[in-house]
BAFI-3210 file (N, C-alpha, C; in Angstrom, 3 decimals, decimal comma, padded with zeros to 6 digits):
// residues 281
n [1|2|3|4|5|6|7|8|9|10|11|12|13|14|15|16|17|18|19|20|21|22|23|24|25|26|27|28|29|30|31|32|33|34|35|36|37|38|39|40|41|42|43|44|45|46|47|48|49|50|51|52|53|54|55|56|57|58|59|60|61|62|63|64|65|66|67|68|69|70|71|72|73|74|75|76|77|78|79|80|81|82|83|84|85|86|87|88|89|90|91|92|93|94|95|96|97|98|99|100|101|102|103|104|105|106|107|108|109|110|111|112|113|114|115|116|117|118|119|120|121|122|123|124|125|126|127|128|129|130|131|132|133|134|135|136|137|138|139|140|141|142|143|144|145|146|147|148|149|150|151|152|153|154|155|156|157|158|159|160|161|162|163|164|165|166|167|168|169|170|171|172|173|174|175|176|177|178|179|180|181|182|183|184|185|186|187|188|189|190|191|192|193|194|195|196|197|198|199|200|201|202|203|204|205|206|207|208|209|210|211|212|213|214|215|216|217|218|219|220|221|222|223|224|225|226|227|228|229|230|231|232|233|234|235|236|237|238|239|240|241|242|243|244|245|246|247|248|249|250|251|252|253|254|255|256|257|258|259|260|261|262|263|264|265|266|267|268|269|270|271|272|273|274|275|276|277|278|279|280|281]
n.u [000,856|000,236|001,976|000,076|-001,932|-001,914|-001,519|-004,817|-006,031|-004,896|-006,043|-008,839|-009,280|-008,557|-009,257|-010,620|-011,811|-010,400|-011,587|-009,474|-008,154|-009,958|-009,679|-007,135|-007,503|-009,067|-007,688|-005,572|-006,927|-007,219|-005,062|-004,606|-006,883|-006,106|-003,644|-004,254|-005,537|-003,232|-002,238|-003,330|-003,998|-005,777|-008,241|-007,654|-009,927|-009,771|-008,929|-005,419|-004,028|-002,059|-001,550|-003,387|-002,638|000,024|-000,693|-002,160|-000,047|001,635|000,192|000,492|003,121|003,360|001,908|003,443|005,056|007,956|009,159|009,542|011,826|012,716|010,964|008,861|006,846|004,441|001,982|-000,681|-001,020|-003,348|-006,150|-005,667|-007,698|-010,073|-012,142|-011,808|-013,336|-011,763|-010,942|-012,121|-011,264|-008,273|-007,175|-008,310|-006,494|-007,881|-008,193|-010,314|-012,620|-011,257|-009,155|-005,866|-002,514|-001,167|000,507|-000,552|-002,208|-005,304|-006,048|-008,273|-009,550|-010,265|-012,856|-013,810|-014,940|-016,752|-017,631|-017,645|-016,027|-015,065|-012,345|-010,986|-007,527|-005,014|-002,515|001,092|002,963|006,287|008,420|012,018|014,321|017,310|018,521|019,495|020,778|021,684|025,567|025,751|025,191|023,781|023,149|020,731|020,176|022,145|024,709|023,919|026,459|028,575|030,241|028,545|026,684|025,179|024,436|021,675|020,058|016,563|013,312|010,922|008,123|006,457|006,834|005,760|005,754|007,627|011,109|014,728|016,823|018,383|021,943|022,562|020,568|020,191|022,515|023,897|021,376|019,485|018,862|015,817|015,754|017,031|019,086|018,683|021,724|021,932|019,301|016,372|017,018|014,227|011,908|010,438|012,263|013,957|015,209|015,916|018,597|019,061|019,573|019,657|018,719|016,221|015,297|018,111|020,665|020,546|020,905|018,376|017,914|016,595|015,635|014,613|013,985|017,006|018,091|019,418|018,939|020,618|020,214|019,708|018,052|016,152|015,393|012,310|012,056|012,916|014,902|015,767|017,836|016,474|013,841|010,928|010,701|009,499|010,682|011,816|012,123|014,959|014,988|012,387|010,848|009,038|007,390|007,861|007,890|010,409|012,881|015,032|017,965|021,033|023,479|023,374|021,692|018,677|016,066|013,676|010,168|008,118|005,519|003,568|003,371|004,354|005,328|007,873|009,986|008,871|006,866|005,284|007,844|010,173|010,373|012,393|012,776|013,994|013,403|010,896|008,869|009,254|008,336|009,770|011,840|014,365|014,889|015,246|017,862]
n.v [-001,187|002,094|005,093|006,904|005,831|004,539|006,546|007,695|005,985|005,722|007,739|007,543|005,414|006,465|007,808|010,055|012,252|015,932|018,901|019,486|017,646|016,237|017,755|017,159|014,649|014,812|016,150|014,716|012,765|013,345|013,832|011,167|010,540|012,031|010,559|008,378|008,946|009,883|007,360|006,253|006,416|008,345|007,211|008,205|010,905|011,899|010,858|011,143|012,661|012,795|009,919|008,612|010,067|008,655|005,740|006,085|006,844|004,805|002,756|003,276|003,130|000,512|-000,354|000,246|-001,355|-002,247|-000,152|001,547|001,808|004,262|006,018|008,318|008,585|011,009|012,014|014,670|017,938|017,500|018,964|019,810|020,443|019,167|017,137|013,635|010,679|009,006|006,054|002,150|000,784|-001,098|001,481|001,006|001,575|002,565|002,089|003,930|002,289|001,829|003,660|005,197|005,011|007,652|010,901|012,739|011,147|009,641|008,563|006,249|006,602|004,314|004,050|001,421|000,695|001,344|004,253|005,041|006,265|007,905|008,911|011,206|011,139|013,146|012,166|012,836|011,267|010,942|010,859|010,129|010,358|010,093|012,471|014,726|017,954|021,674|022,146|024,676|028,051|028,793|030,178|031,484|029,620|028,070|025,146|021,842|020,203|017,450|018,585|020,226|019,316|017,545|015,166|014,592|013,234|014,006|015,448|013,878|013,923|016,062|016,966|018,082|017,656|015,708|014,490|014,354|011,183|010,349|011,024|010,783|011,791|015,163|015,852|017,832|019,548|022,270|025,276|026,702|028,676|030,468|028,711|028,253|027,352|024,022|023,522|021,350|019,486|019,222|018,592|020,517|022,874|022,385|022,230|020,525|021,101|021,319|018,919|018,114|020,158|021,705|020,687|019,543|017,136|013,844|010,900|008,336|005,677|002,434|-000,490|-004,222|-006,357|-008,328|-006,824|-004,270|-001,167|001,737|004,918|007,915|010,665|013,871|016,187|017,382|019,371|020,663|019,143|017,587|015,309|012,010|012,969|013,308|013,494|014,744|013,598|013,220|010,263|010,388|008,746|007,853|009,506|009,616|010,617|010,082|009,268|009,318|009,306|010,950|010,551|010,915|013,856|013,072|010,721|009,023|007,056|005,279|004,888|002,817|000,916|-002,171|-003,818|-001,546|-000,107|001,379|001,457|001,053|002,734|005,232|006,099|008,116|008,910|009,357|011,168|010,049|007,487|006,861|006,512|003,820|002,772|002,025|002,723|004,338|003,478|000,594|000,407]
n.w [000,000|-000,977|000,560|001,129|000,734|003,011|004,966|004,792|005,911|008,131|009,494|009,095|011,114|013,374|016,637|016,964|014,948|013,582|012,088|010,675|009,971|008,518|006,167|005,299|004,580|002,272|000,156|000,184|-001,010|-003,513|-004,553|-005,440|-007,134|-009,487|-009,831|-010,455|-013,137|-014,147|-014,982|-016,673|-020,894|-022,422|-024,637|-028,553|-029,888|-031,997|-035,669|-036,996|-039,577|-040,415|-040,314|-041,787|-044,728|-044,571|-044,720|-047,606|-048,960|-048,798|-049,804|-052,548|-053,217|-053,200|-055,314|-057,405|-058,360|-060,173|-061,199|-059,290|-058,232|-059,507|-058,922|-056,578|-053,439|-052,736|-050,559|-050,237|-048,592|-045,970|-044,748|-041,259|-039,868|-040,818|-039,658|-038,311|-037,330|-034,989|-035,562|-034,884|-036,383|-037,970|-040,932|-044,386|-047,462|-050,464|-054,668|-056,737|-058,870|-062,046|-062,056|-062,522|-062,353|-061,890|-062,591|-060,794|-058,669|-056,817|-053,872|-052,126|-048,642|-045,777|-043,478|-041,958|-039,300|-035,984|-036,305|-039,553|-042,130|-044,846|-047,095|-049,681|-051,096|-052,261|-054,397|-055,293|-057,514|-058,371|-060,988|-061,716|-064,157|-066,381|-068,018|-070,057|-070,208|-070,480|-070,465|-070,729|-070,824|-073,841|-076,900|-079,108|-082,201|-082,111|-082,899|-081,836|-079,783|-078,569|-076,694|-075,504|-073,619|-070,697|-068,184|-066,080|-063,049|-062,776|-062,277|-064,124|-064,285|-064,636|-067,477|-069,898|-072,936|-073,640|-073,209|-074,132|-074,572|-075,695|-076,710|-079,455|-081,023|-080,629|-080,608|-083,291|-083,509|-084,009|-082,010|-080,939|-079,523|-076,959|-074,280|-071,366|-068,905|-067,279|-068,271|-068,937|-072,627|-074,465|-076,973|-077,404|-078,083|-079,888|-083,023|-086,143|-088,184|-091,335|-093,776|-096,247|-099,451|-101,132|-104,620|-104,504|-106,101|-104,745|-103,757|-103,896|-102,119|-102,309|-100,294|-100,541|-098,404|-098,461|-100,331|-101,904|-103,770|-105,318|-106,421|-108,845|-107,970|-106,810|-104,486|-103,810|-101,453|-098,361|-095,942|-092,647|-090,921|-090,721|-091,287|-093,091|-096,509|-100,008|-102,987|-106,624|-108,819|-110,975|-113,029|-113,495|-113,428|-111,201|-108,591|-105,001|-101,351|-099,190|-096,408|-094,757|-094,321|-094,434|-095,378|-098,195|-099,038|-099,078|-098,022|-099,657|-099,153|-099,557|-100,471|-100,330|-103,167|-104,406|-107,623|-108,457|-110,107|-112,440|-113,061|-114,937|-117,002|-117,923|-121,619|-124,535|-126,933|-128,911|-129,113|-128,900|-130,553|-130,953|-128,546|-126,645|-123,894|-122,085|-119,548|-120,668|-121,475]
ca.u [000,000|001,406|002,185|-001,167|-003,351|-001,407|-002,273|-006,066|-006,741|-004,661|-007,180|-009,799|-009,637|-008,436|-010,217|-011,295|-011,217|-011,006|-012,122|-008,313|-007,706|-011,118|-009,681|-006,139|-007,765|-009,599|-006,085|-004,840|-007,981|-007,957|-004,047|-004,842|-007,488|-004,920|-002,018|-004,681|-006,054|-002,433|-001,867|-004,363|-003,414|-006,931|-008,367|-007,837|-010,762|-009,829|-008,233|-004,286|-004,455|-000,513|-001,268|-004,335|-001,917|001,061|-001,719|-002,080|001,438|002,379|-000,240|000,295|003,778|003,456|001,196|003,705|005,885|009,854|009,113|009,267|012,886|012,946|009,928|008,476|005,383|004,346|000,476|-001,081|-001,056|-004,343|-006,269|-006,096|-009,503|-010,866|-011,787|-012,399|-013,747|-011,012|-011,260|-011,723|-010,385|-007,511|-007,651|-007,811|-006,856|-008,423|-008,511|-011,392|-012,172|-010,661|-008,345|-004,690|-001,732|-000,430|001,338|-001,435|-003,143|-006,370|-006,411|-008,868|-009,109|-011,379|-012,863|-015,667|-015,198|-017,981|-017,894|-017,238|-015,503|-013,987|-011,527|-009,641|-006,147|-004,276|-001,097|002,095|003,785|007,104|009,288|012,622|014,925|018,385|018,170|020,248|021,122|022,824|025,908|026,658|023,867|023,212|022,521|019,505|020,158|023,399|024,193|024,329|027,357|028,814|030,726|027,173|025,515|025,458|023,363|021,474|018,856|015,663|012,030|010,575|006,429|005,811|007,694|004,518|006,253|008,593|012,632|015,636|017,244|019,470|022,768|022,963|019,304|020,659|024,373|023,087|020,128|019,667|018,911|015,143|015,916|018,437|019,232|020,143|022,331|021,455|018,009|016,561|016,409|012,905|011,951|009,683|013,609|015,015|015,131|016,756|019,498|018,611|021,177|019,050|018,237|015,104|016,487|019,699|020,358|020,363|020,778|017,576|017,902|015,452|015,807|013,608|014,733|018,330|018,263|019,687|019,306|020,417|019,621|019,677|016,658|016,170|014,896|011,406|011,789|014,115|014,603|016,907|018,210|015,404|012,746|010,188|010,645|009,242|011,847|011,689|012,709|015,335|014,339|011,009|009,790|008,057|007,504|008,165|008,844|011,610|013,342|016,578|019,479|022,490|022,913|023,114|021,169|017,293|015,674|012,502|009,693|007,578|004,293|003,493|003,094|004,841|006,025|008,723|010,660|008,788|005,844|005,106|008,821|010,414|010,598|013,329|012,244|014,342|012,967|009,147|008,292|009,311|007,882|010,984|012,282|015,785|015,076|015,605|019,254]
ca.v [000,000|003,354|005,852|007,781|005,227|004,196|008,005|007,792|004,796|005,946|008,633|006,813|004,745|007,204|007,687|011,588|013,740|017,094|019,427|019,922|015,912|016,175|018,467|016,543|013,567|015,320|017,091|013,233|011,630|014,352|013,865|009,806|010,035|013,050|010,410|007,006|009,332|010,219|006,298|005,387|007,066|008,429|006,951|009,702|011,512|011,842|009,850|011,752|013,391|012,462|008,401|008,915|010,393|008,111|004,868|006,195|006,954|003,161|001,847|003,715|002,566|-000,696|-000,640|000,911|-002,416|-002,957|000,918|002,163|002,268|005,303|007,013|008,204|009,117|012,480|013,026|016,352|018,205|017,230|020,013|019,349|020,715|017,827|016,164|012,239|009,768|007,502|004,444|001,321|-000,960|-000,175|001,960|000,744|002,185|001,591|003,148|003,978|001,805|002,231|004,689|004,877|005,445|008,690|012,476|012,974|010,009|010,041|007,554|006,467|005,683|004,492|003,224|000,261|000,591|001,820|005,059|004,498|007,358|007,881|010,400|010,571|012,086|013,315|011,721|012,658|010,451|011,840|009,616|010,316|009,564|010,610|013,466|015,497|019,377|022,617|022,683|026,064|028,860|028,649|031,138|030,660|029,471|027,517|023,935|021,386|019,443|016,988|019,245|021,186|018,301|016,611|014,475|015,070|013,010|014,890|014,944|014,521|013,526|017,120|017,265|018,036|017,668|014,752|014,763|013,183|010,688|010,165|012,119|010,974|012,514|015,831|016,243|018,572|019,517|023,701|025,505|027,705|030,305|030,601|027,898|028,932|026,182|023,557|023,535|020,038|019,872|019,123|018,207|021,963|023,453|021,935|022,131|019,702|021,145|020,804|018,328|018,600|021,453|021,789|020,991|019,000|015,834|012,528|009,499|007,257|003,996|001,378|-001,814|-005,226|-007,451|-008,366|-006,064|-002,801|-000,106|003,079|005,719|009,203|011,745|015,332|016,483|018,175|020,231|020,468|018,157|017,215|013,598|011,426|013,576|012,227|014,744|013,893|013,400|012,444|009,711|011,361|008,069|007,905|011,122|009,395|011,376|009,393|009,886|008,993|009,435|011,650|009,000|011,725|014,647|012,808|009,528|009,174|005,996|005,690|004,116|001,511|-000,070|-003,332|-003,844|-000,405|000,157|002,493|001,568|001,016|003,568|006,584|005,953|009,244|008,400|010,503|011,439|009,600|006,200|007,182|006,055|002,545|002,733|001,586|004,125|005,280|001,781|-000,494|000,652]
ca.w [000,000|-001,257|001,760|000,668|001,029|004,615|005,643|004,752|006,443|009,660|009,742|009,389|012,295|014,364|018,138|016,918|013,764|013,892|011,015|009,805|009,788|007,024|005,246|004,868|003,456|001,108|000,001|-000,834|-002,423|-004,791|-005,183|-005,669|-007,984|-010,328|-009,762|-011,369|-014,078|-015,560|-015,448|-018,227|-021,742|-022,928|-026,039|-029,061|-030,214|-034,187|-036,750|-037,202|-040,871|-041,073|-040,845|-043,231|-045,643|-044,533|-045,493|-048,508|-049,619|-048,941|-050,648|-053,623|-053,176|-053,420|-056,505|-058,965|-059,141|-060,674|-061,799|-058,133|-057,789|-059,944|-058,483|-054,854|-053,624|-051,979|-050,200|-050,229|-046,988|-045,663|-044,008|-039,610|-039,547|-041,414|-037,690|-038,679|-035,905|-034,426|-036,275|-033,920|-037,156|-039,146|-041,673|-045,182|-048,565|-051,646|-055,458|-057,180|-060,063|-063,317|-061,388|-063,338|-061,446|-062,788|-061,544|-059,460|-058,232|-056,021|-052,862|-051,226|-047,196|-045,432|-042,272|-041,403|-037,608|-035,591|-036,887|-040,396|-042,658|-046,427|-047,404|-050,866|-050,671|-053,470|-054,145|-056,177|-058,272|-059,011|-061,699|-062,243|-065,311|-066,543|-069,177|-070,784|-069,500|-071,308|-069,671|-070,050|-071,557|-075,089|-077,719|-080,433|-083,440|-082,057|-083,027|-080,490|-079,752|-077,399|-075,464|-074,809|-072,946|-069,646|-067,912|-064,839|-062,840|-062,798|-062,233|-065,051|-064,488|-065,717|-068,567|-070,663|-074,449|-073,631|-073,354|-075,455|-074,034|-076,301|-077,220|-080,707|-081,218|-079,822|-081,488|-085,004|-083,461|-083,580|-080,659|-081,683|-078,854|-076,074|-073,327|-069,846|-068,241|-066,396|-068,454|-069,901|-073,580|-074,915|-078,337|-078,874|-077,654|-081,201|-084,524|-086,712|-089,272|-092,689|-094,418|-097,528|-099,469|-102,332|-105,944|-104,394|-106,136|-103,646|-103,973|-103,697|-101,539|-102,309|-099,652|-100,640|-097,802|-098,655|-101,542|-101,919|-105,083|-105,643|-108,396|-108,911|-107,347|-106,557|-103,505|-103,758|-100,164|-097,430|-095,214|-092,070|-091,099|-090,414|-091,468|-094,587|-097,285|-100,946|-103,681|-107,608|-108,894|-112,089|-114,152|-113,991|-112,964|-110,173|-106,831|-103,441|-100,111|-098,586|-094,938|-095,020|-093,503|-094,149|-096,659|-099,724|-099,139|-098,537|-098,294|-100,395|-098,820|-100,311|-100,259|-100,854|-104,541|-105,187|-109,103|-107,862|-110,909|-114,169|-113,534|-115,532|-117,296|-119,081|-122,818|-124,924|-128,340|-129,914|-128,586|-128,455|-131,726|-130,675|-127,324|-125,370|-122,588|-121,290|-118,632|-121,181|-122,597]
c.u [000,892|001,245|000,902|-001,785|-003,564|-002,150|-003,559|-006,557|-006,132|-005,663|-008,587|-010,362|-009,251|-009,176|-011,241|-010,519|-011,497|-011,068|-010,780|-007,676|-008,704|-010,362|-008,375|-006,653|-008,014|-008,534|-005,488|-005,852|-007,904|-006,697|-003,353|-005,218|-006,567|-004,197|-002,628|-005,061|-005,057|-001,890|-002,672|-004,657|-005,044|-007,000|-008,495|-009,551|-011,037|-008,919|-006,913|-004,573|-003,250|-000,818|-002,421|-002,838|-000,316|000,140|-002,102|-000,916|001,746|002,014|-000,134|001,540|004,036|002,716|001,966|004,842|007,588|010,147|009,479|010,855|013,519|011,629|009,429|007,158|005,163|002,868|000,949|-001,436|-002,668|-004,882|-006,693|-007,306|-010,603|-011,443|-013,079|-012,577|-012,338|-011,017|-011,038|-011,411|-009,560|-007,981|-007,568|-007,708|-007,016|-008,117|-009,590|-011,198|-011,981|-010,281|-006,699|-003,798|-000,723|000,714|000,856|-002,619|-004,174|-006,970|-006,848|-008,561|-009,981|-011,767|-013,815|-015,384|-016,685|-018,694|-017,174|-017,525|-015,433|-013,983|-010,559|-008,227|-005,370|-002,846|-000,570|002,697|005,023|008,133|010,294|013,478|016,226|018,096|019,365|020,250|021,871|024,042|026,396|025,218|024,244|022,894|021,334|020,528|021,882|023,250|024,913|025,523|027,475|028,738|029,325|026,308|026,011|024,491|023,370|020,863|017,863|014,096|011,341|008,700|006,237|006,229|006,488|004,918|007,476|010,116|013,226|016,159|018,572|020,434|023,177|021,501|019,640|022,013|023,480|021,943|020,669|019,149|017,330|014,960|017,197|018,193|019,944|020,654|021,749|019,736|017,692|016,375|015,612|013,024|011,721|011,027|014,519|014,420|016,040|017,379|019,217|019,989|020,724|018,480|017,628|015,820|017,763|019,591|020,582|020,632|019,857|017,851|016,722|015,706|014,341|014,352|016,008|019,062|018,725|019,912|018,935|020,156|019,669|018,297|017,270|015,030|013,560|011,440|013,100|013,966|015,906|016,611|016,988|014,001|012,523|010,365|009,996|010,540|011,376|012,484|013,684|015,530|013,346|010,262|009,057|008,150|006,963|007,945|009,563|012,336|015,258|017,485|020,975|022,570|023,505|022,079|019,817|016,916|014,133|011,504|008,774|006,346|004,155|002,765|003,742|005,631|006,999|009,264|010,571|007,298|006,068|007,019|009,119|010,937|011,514|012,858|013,085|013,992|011,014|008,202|008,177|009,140|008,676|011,782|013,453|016,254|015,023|016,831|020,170]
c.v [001,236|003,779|006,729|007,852|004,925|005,530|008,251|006,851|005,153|007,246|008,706|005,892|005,527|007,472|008,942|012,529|014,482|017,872|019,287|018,344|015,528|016,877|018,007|015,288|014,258|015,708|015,778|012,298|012,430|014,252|011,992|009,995|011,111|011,958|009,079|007,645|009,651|008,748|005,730|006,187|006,715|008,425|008,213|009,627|011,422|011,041|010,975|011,722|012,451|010,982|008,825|008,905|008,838|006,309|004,881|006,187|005,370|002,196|002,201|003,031|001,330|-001,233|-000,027|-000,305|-001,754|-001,271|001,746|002,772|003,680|006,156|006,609|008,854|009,969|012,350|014,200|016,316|017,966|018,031|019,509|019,518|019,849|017,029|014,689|011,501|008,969|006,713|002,974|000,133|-000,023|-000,090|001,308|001,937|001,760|003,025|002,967|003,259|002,364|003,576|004,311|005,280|006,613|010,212|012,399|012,093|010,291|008,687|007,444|005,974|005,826|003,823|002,539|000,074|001,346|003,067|005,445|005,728|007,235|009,478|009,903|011,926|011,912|012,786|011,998|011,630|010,832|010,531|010,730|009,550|010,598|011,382|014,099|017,357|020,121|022,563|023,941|027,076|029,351|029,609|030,571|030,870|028,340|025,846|023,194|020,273|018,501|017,309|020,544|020,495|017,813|016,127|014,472|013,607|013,796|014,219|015,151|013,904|014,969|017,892|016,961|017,590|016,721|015,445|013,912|012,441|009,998|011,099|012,366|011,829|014,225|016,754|016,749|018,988|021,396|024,432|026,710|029,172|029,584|029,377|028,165|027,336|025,530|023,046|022,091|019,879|018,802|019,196|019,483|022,894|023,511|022,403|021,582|020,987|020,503|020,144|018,272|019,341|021,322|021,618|020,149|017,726|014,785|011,777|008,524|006,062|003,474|000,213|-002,775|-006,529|-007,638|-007,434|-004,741|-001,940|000,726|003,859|007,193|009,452|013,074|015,584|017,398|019,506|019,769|019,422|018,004|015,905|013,199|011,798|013,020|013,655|013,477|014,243|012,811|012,005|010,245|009,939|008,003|008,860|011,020|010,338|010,492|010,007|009,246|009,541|010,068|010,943|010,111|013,264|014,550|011,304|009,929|008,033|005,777|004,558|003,845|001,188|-001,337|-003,118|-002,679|-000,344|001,639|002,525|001,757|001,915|004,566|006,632|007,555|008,302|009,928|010,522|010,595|007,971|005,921|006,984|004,437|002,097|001,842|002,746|003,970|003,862|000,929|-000,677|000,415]
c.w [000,000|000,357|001,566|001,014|002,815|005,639|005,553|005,636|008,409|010,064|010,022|010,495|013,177|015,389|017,728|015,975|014,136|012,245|009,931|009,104|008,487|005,976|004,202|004,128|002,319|-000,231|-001,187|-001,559|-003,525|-004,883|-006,024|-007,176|-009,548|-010,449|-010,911|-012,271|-014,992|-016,254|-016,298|-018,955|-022,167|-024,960|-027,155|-029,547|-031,674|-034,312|-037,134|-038,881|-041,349|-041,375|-041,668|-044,264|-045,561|-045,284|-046,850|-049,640|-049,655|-049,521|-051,782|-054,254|-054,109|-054,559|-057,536|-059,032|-059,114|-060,757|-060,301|-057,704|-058,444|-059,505|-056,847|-055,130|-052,877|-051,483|-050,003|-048,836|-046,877|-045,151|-042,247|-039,639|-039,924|-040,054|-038,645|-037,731|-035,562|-034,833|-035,736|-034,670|-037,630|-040,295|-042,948|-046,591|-049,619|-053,073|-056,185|-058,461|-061,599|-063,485|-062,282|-062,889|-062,344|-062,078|-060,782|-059,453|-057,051|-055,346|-051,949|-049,860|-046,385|-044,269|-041,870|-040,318|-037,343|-035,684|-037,921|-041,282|-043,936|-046,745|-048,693|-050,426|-051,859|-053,263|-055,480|-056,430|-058,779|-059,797|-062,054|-063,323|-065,619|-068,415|-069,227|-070,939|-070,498|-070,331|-069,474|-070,959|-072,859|-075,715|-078,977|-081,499|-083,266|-082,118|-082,198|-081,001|-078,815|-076,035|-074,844|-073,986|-071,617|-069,147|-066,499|-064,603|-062,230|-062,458|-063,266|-065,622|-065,003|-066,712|-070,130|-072,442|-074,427|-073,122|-074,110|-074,469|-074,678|-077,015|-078,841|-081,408|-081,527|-080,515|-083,383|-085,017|-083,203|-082,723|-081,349|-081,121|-077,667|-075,005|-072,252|-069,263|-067,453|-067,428|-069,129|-071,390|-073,319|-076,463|-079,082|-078,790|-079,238|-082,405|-085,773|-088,022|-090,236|-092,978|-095,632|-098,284|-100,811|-103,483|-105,655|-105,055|-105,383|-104,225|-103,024|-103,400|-101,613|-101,209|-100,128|-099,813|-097,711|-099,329|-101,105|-102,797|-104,947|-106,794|-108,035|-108,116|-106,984|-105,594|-103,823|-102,548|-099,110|-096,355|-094,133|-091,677|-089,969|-090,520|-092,826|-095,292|-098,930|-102,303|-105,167|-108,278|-109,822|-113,168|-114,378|-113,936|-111,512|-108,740|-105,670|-102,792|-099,346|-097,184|-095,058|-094,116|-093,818|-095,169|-097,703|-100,071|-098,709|-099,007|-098,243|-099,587|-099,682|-099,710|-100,970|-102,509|-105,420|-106,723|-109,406|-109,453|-112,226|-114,307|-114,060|-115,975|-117,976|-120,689|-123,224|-126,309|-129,138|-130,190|-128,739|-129,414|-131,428|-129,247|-126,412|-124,529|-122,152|-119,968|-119,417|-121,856|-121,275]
res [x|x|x|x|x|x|x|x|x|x|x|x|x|x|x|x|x|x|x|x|x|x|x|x|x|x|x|x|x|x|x|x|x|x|x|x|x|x|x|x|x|x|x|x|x|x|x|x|x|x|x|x|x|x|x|x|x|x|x|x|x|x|x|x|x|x|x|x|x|x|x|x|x|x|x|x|x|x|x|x|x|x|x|x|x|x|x|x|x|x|x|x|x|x|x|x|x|x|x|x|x|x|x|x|x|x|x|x|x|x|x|x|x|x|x|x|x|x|x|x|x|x|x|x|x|x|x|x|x|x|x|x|x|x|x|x|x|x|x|x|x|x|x|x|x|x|x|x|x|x|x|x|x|x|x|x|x|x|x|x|x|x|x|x|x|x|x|x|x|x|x|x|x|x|x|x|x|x|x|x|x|x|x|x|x|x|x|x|x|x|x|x|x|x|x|x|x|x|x|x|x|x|x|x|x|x|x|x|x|x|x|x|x|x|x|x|x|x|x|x|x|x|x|x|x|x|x|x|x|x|x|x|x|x|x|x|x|x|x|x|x|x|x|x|x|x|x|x|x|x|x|x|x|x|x|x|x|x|x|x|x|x|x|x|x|x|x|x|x|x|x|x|x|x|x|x|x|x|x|x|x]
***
């Protein structure tokens, strides 16, 4: 028995209280029942905003897979004032169906205890990836090089118009305004270098499987490497289009059944009586 209780009870049996001996108990029941009320941790009131949000983050987690080690997940500050019951089950979280795990994902959480809740909570998705930086600030109209590149890792979920990821993409690419350092290029940032210019003559690549023939052509329009420009053939007259591969080659594309070679032939006057053409000599 504490020393407390020892002093209430010697008071109690005592031969004769007097008013001041009442007033000392009183003093220690009321410093008893203070001393058992801080020993039992009162049940909370609300549901904490932070685990909400922290419930959500982990399940979101765990639903983006192999992909996760390049991306984290952020909740939105929740507002305290939200006041949610206590929840006498744990909480679960769920997503709404034919929900898509994206920038900003929307998870739900919810509670079937005895006073039974649902709250969605916005969640970031942030993915990073290794991109490609100015390293030093750029003037327009300048063409990119090696020594102009470096590679960061970045965040790049709101990278609304893509990025390159590749340096050979990148190397001959022209700059359509200025680049301050540090910045990521972007595809609307570029502008490919013409390697072909209207009127130039080319040389037409045909491929058929194993096959490979070339031939004269003349470029209809400008064009830089890997871009479709149209081109005619300078035996048959025919007009293609073809994919610019360097600046003198362009490789003509094809459709099945295409008569790339013997349509609409040029005839030379001196042949055109005997209706054989310039492809048969």
């Amino acid at each position: 028995m504490s020393a407390a209780a020892t002093s209430i009870v010697r008071f109690l049996t005592a031969p004769a209280l007097k008013r001041r001996d009442f007033d000392a108990i009183r003093l220690v029941a009321v410093a008893l029942l203070s001393l058992g009320a801080g020993t039992v941790a009162a049940a909370p009131q609300w549901q904490s905003t932070e685990e909400i949000a922290k419930v959500a983050e982990d399940y979101l987690s765990g639903r983006l897979g192999p992909s996760a080690k390049r991306t984290s997940v952020e909740a939105g500050v929740l507002d305290p004032r939200h006041l949610l019951a206590h929840c006498s089950s744990p909480i679960e979280p769920f997503l709404r169906r034919g929900t898509r795990i994206s920038a900003r994902t929307i998870v739900g959480v919810r509670c079937t205890g005895n006073k039974p809740w649902k709250v969605y909570v916005p969640v970031n998705v942030i993915f990073t990836d290794t991109v490609f930086v100015a390293a030093r600030t750029l003037p327009r109209g300048h063409l990119l090089t090696a020594a102009d590149l470096v590679t960061e890792e970045r965040d790049v979920t709101r990278l609304a118009s893509g990025y390159v990821s590749s340096k050979d993409e990148l190397v001959g690419q022209r700059l359509k305004s200025q680049l301050l350092a540090g910045r990521i290029l972007t595809p609307k940032l570029l502008q490919a270098d013409k390697a072909i210019r209207r009127g130039q003559s080319v040389t037409l690549v045909v491929r058929r499987g194993d096959i490979s023939i070339q031939m004269g052509g003349k470029a209809l329009v400008d064009g830089a490497i890997g871009q479709r420009i149209r081109v005619e053939n300078s035996n048959s007259g025919r007009v293609v289009e073809g994919i610019v591969r360097s600046q003198e080659h362009v490789e003509v594309l094809l459709a099945a059944g295409n008569q790339f070679f013997h349509a609409k032939p040029k005839v030379s006057p001196k042949v055109a009586d005997t209706r054989s053409s310039n492809n048969d000599r």
